[in-house]
C-alpha positions as CSV (number, residue, x, y, z in Angstrom):
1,X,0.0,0.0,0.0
2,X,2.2,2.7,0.8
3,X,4.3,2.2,-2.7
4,X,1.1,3.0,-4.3
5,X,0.8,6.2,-2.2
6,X,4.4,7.6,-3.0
7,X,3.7,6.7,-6.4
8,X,0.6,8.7,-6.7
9,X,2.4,11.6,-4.8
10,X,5.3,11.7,-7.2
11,X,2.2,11.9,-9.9
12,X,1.3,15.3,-8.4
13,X,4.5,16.5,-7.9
14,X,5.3,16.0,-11.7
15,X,2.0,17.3,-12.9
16,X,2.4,20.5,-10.8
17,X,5.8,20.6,-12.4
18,X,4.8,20.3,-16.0
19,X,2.1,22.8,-15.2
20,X,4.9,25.5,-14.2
21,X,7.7,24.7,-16.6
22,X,5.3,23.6,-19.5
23,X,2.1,26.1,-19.5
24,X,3.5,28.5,-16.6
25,X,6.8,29.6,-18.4
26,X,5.1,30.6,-21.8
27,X,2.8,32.8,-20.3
28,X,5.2,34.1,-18.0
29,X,7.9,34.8,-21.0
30,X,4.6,36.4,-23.1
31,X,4.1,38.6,-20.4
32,X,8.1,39.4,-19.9
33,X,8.1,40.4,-23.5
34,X,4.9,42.5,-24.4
35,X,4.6,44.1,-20.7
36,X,8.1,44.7,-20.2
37,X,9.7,45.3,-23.1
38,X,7.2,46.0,-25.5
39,X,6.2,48.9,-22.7
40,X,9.2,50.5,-23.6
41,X,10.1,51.4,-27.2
42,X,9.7,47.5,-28.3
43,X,13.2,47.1,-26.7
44,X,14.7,43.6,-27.8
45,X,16.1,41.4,-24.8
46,X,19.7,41.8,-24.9
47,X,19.1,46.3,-25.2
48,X,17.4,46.2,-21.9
49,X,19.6,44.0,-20.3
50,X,22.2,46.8,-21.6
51,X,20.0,49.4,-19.9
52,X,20.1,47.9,-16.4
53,X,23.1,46.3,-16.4
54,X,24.4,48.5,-13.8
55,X,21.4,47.0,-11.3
56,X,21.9,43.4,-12.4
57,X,25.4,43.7,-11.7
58,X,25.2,45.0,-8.2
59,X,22.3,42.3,-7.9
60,X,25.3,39.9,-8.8
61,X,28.3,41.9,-6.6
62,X,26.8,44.0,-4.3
63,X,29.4,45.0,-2.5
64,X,31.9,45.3,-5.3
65,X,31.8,49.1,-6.4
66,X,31.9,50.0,-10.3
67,X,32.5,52.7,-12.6
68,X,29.2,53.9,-12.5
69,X,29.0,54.3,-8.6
70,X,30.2,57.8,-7.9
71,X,27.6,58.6,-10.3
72,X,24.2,57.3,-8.9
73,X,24.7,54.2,-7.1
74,X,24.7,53.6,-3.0
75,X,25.6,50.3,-1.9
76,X,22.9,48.4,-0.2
77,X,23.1,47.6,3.2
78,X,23.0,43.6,2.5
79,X,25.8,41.7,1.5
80,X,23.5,39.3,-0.9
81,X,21.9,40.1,-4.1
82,X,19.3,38.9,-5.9
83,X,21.3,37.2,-8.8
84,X,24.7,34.4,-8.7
85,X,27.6,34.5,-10.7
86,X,26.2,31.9,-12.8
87,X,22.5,33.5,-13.5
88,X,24.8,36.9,-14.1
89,X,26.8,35.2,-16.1
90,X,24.1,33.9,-18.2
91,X,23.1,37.4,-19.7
92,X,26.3,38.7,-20.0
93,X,30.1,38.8,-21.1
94,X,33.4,40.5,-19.9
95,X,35.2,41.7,-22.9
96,X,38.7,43.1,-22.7
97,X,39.4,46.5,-20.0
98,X,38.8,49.7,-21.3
99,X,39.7,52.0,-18.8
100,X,42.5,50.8,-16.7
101,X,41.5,53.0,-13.9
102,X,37.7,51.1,-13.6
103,X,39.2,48.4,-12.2
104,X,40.8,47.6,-8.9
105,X,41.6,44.8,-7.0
106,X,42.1,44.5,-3.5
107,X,45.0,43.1,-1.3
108,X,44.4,39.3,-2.4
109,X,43.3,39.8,-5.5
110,X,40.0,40.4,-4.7
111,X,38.1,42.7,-7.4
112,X,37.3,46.1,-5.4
113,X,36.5,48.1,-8.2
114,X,34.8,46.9,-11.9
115,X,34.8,48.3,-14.7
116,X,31.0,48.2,-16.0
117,X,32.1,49.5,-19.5
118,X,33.5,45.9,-20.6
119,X,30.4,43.9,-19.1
120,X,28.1,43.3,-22.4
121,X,24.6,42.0,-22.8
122,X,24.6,38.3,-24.9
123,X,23.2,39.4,-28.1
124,X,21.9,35.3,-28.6
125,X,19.5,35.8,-25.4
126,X,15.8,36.0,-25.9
127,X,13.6,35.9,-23.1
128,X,13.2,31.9,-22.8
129,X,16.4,31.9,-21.6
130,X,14.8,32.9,-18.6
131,X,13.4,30.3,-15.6
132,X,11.1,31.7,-13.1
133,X,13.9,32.7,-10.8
134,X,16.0,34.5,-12.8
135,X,13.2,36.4,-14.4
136,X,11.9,37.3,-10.9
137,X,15.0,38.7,-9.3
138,X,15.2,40.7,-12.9
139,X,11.8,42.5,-12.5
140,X,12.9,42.9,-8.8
141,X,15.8,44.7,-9.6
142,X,14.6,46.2,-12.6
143,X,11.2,47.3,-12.3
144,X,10.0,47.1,-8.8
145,X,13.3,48.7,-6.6
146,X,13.4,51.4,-9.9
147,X,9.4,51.9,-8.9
148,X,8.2,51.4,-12.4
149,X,4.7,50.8,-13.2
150,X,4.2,47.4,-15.2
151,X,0.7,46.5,-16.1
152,X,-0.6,43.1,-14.0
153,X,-0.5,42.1,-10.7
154,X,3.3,41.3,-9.4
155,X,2.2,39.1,-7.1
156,X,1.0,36.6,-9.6
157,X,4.9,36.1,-10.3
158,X,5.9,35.3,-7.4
159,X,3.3,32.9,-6.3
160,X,4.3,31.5,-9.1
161,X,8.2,31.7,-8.1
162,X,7.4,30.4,-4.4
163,X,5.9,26.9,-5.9
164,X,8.9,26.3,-8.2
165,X,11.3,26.6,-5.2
166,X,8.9,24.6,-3.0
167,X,8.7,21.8,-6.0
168,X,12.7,22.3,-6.4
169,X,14.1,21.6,-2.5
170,X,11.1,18.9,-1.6
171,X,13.7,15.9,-0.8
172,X,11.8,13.5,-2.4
173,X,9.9,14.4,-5.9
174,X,6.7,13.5,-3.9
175,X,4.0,15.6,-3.0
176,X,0.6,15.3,-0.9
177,X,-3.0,15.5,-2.3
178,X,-3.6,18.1,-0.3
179,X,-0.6,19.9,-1.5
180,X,-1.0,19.4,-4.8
181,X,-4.5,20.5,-5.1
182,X,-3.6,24.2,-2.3
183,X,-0.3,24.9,-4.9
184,X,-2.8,23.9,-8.1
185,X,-5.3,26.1,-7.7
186,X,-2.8,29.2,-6.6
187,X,-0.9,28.8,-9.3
188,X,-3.7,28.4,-11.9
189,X,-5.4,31.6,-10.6
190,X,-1.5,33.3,-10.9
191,X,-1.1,32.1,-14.6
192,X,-4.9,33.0,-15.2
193,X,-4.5,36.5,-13.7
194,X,-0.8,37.0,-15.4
195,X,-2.7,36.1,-19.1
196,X,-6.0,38.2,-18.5
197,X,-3.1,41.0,-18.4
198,X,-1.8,40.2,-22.3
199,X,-5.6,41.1,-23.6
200,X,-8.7,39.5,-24.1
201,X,-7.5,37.0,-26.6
202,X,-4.9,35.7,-25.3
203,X,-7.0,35.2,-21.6
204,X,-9.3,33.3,-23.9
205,X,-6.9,30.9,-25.7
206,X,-4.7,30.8,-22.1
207,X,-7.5,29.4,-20.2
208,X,-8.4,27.0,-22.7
209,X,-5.1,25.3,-22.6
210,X,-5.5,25.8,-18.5
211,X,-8.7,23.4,-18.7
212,X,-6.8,21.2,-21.5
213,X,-4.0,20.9,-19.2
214,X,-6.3,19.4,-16.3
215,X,-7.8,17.3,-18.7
216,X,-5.0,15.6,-20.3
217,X,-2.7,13.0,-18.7
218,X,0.8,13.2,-19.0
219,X,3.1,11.5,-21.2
220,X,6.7,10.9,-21.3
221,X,7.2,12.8,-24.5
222,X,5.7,16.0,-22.5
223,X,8.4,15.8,-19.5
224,X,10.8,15.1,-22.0
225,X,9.7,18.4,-24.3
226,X,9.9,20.5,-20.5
227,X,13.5,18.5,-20.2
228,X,14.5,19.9,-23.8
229,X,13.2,23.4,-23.8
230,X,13.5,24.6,-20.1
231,X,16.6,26.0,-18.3
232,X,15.7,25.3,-14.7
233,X,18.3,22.5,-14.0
234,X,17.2,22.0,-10.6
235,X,13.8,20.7,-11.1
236,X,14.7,19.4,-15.1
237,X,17.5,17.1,-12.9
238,X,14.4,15.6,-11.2
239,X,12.3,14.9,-14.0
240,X,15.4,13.2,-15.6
241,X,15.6,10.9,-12.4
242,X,11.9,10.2,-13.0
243,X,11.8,9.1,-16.4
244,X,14.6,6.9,-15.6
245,X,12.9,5.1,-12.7
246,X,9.7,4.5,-15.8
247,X,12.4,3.6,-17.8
248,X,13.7,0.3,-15.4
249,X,9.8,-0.1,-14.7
250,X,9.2,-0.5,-18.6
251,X,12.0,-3.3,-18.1
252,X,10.9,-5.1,-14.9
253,X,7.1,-5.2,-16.5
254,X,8.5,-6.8,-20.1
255,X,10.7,-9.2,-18.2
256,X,6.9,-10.4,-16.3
257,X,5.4,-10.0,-19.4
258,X,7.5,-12.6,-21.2
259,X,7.5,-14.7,-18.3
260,X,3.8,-14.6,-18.6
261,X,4.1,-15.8,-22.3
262,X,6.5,-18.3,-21.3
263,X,4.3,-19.7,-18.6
264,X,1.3,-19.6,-20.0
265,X,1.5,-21.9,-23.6
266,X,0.2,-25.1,-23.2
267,X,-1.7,-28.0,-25.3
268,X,-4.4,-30.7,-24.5
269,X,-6.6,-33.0,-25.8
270,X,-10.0,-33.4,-24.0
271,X,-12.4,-36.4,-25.5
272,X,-16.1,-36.0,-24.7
273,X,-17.6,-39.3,-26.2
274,X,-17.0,-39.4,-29.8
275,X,-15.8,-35.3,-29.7
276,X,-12.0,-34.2,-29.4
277,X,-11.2,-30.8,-28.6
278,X,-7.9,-30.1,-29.4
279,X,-7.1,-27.1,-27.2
280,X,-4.0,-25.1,-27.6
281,X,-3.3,-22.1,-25.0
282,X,-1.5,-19.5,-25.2
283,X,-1.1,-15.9,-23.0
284,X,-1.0,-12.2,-24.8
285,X,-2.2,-9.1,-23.1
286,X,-4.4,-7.0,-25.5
287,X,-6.9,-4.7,-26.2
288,X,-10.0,-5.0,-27.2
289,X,-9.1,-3.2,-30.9
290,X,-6.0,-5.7,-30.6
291,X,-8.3,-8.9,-30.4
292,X,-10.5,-7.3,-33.3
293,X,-7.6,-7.3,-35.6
294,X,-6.6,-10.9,-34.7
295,X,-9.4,-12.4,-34.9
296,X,-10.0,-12.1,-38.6
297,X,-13.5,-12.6,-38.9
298,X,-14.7,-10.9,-35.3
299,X,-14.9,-7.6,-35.9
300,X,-17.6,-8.4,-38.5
301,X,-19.8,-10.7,-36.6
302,X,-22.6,-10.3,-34.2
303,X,-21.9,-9.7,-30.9
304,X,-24.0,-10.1,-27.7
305,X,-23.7,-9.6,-24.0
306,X,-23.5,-12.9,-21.5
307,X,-27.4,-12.7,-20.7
308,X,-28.9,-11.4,-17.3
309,X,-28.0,-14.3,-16.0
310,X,-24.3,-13.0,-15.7
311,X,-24.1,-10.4,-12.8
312,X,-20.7,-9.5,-11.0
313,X,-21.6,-9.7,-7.3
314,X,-19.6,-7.8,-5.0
315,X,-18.0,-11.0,-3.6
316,X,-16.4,-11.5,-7.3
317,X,-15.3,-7.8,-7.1
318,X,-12.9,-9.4,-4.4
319,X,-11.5,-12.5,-6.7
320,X,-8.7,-11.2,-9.4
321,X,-9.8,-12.5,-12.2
322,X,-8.3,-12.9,-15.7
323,X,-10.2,-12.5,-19.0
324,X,-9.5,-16.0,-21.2
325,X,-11.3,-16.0,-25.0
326,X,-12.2,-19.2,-26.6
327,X,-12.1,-19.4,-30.4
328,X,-13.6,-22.8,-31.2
329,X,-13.3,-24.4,-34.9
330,X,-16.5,-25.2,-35.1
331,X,-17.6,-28.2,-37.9
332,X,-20.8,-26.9,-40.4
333,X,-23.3,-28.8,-38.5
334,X,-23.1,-26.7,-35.4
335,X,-26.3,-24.5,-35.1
336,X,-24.0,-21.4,-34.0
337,X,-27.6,-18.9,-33.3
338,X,-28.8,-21.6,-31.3
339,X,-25.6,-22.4,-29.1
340,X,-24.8,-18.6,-28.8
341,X,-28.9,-18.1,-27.2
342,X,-28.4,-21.3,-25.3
343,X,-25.1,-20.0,-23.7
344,X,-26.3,-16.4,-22.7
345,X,-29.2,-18.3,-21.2
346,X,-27.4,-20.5,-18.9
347,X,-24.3,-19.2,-18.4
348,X,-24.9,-19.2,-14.3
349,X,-24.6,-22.9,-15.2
350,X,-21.0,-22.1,-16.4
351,X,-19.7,-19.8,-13.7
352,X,-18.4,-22.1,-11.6
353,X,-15.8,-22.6,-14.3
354,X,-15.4,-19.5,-16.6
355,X,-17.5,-17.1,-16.3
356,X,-19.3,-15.8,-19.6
357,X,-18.8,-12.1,-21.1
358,X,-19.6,-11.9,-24.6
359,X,-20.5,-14.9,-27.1
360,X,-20.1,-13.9,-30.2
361,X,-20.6,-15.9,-33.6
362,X,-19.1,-16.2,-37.4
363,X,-17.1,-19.1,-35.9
364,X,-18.1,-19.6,-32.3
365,X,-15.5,-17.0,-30.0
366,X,-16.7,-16.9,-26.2
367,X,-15.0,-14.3,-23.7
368,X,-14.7,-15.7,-20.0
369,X,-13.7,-15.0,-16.8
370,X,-11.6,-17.1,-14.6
371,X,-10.1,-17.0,-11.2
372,X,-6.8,-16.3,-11.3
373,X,-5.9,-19.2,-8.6
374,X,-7.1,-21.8,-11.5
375,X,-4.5,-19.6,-13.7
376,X,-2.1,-20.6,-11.3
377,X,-2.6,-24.3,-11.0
378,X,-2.2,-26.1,-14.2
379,X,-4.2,-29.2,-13.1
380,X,-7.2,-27.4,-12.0
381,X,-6.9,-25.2,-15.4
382,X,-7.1,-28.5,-17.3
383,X,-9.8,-29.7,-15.3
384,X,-12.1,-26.4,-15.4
385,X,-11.6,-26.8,-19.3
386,X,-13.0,-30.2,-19.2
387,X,-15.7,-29.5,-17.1
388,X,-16.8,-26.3,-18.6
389,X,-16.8,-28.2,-22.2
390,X,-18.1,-30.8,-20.8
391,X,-21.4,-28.3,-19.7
392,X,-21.1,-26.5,-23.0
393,X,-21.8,-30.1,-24.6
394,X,-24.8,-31.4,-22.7
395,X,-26.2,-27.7,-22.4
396,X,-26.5,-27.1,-26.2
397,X,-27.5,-30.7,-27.3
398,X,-24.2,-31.5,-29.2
399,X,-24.0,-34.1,-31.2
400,X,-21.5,-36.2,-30.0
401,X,-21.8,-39.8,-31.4
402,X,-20.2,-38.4,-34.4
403,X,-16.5,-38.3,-34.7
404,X,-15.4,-34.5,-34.4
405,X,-12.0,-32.7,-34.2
406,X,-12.7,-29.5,-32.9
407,X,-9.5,-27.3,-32.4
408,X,-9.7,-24.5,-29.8
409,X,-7.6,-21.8,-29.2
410,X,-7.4,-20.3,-26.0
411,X,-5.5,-17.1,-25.4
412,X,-5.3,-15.6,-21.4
413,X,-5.0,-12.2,-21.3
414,X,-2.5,-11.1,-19.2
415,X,-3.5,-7.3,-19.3
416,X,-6.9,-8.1,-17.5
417,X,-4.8,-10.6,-15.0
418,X,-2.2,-7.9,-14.1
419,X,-5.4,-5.8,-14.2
420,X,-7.2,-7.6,-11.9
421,X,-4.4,-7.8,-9.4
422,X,-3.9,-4.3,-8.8
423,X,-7.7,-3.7,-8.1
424,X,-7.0,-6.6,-5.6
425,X,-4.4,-4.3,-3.8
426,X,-6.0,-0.9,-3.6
427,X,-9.0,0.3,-4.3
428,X,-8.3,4.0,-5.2
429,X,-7.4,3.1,-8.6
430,X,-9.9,5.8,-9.7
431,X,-7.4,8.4,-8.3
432,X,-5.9,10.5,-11.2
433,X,-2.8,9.7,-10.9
434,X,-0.2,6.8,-10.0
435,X,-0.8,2.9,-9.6
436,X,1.2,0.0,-8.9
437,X,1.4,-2.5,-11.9
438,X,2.4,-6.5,-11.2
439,X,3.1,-7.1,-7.5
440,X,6.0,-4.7,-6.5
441,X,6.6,-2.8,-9.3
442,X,5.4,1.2,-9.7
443,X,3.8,1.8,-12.8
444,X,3.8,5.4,-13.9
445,X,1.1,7.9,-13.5
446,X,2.4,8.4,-17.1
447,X,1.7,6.9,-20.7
448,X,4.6,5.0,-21.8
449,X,5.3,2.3,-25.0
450,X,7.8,-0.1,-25.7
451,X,8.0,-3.0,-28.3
452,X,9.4,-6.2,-27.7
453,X,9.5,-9.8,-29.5
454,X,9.3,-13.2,-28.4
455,X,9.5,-15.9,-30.2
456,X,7.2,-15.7,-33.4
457,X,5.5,-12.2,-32.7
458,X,6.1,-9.0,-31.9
459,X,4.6,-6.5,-29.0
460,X,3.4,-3.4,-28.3
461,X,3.1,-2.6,-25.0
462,X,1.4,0.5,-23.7
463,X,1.4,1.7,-19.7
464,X,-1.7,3.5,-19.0
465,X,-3.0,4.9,-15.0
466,X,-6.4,4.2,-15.9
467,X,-6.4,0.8,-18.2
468,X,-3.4,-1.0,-16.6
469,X,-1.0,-2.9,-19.0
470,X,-2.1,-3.2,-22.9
471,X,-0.3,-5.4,-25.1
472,X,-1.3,-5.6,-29.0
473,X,0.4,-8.4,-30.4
474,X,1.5,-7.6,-34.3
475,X,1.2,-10.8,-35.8
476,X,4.8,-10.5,-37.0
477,X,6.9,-13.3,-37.8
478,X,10.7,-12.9,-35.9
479,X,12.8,-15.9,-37.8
């Protein structure tokens, strides 16, 4: 239990995070660039860094005096600024000394005195260079300490700027539900607010991709974009840790996977009087588009539900189950319509062994239910299949005096077994974010694919929160 709380805790903390560094940044670095700089003769980045380079350097070295300082500049009473070496560094470069007598140094080399006249804004910088830290201490020092009036509410950024540093010296990249939603809905109303400053339009479009945001779950190739395009190392050094833990989960759940297959492939011959069911099993997780495209003639036959008689009980909540499909050969004389009505109307008769779904026809395919223990125990698999054909038989008045091969496929689908077992472990599933897949492994609150092969097919495996493990097998021969 508690790995699938600290999963579902690391799910907020990276959704809060994508929210800030994904959404968050581009409407902060809009804002930066039409409010600021646009406020003041459409100045480009790198000029207005020029214009206040004497406050961002003193933000940087506050007690190191400059050329400028017997001009207009008191040093502050602090010994800390608002910007390091390596933010200051960012936006500009030292060239060569132009005036000898701007520059001192002290007893130990220490610089006393700089010469401002050689320090020179990076002409490459646009505002995205920016995180929300950086840009912060730059309105400070800019705008705010020079008491000039920006249009929007300041405060917006620095809500803003107080979650990112909560998000980036949290220990562990885990966060409460409690948490999450408090820090969600400030920051949403910050972002919100900073946008309804940028006009109308942009509000509009903003708060659309605010509700999208919510909406949408996140993917892999999202934190990976924030990864690429951000420049907060701090917090992008987290989500790399993160998408390598889903990266040795992806491998831990293939390895079970393909023990699954391994386990699971079995054949047997069951003889009911003069009938012999030639029954070959085998174990692929898929969906229900997968089992459409295998099964040839399926997705074009009628399908039906198991009947009334077939009701989950609250009790069977409690059992993991695992979905098994039969796809039965069956020989021209076989009244398919009238099995298919005589199965839905008995299937209670059934449940004891598999438990009917669906019957569909075209060639007779039955989706079941069975108990995961019977999964488990070979010997009591082969006898619930003997049994359960043995009731199919009697139940629908087969014929069988006559000599009859039937062959039978039946595939176990390990998505609805995995499935299945983490409903058996927790039942907050429904939560938004973060499960545990396959005993002791953490599944990501994520979307994640991978391929594999084994033996004569190919697999596509897709990680979902909400659907557990889905496998589509390919059909594709590996020789």
């Amino acid at each position: 239990m508690e790995a699938i709380v600290s999963d579902k805790q690391c799910g907020y903390y990276v959704k809060l995070v994508t929210f800030i560094l994904g959404l968050g940044m581009k409407v902060l670095h809009t804002y930066f660039e039409q409010n600021i700089l646009n406020a003041k003769d459409h100045l480009e980045f790198y000029m207005f860094l020029d214009e206040n380079k004497h406050n961002l350097f003193h933000e940087c070295y506050p007690r190191v005096e400059c050329c400028k300082c017997s001009q207009n500049y008191h040093a502050p009473p602090s010994k800390k600024g608002g910007l390091t070496k390596n933010q200051f560094m960012l936006l500009f470069e030292f060239g060569p000394l132009i005036e000898i007598s701007h520059y001192k140094t002290g007893n130990h080399n220490e610089i006393t005195k700089e010469c401002l006249c050689r320090i020179m804004a990076k002409r490459s910088n646009d505002v995205d260079c920016m995180d929300i830290t950086l840009m912060y201490a730059i309105i400070q020092s800019c705008c705010f300490k020079n008491s000039a009036v920006i249009h929007g509410n300041p405060r917006c950024i620095e809500v803003i700027k107080e979650t990112r540093n909560f998000l980036a010296h949290i220990p562990n990249a885990c966060i409460s539900k409690s948490e999450f939603d408090t820090r969600f809905a400030e920051t949403e109303q910050a972002i919100l607010e900073i946008g309804s400053s940028l006009g109308n339009y942009f509000a509009k479009k903003n708060k659309k991709k605010v509700e999208a945001f919510k909406a949408n779950e996140l993917s892999i190739e999202a934190i990976n974009k924030i990864i690429e395009t951000n420049v907060d190392e701090i917090i992008k050094e987290k989500l790399r840790t993160i998408i390598e833990d889903q990266r040795k989960c992806i491998v831990q759940i293939k390895d079970e996977i393909i023990d699954h297959l391994k386990k699971y492939k079995d054949e047997l011959s069951i003889d009911i009087q003069k009938l012999r069911f030639e029954i070959t099993q085998s174990a692929f997780c898929s969906t229900e588009e997968g089992v459409n495209k295998s099964a040839g003639t399926v997705s074009q036959i009628n399908v039906a539900a198991g009947g009334p008689d077939v009701q989950v009980t609250e009790s069977d909540n409690n059992v993991r189950k695992c979905r098994v499909e039969w796809r039965l050969e069956t020989p021209n004389t076989w009244n398919l319509p009238e099995i298919k009505e005589t199965l839905e109307k008995f299937s209670s008769l059934l449940r004891q062994w598999f438990e009917i779904e669906f019957v569909y026809v075209g060639s007779l395919v039955l989706s079941t239910l069975v108990n995961k223990n019977v999964l488990d125990n070979p010997d009591q698999m082969r006898t619930s299949i003997q049994l359960f054909l043995e009731k199919v038989v009697e139940l629908c008045n087969i014929d069988a005096d006559v000599p009859t091969v039937i062959k039978v496929d039946l595939i176990i689908k390990l998505d609805e077994l995995v499935y299945r077992d983490i409903r058996k472990e927790s039942a907050e599933l429904d939560l938004e974010m973060g499960v545990t897949v396959a005993g002791n492994y953490k599944s990501s609150f994520l979307n994640i694919n991978f391929q594999f092969s084994f033996k004569s097919f190919s697999f596509y495996c897709h990680i979902n929160l909400n659907s557990g493990i889905t496998v589509i097998e390919k059909y594709k021969d590996v020789i």
